[in-house]
N, C-alpha and C positions, 0 to 999 in steps of 0.2 A: 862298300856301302855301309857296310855294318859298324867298321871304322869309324867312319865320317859322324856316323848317327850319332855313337859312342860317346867321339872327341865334342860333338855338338852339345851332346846332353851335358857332358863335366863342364863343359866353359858355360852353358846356362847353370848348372849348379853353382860352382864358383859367382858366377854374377848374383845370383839370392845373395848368398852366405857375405861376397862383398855389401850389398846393400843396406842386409842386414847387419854388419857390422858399423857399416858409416851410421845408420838409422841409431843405433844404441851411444855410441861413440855424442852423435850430436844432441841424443837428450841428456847424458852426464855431462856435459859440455855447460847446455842451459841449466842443469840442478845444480852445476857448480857457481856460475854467476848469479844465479837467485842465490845461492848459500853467504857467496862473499859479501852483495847489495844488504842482506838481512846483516848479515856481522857488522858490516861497517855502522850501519843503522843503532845497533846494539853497544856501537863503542863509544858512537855521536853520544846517545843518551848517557852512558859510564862517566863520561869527560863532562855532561852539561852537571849533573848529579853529584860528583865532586867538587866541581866549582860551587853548588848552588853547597855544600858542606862547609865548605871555608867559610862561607860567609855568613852561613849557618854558628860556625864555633867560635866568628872573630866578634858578631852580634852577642852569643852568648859569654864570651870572657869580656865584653864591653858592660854587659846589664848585671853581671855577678858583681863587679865594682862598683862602691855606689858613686864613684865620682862621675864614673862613666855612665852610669844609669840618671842622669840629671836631666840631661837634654832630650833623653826618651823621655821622663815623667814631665819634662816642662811640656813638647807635642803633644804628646797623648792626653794626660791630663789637665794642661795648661794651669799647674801649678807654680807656685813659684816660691823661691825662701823672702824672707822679710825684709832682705833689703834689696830684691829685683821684683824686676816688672816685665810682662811682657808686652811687646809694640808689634802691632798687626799692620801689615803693610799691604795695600792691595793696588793692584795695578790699574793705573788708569785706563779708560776706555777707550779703545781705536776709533780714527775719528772715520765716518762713511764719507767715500767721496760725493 
């Protein structure tokens, strides 16, 4: 009888210490997939970040030029050299049915 109780008690101990392991086991499991979800998140941004740089450095080697700087100051400014003009062109209006 003593036996029985004994072998009873270890196979319920065992079962804690299993459950307790799966229980541990599946929360590093989900702080691992929150970990990866933030990374990726973190690398989306990296990659948008560098794209938005190129075009950042291809705008600033465009405007350091003045040839290339022309057509930004014609926009922005709507200036022009002495012998151009600018022609403003607007869209006709959609007709209502």
């Amino acid at each position: 009888m003593i036996r029985v109780l004994g072998r009873l008690t270890m196979a319920a101990v065992g079962l804690i210490v299993l459950s307790l392991v799966t229980v541990q086991f599946a929360r590093i499991i989900g702080d691992n997939v929150a970990m990866a979800q933030s990374l990726a998140g973190v690398d989306r941004d990296i990659d948008d970040l560098q794209a938005k740089r190129l075009l950042q450095l291809r705008a600033l080697r465009r405007l350091t030029d003045p040839e290339g700087a022309i057509p930004e100051i014609h926009e922005r400014l709507r200036l022009t050299r002495s012998n151009e003009e600018l022609i403003f062109v607007k869209p006709q209006p959609t007709a209502s049915p």
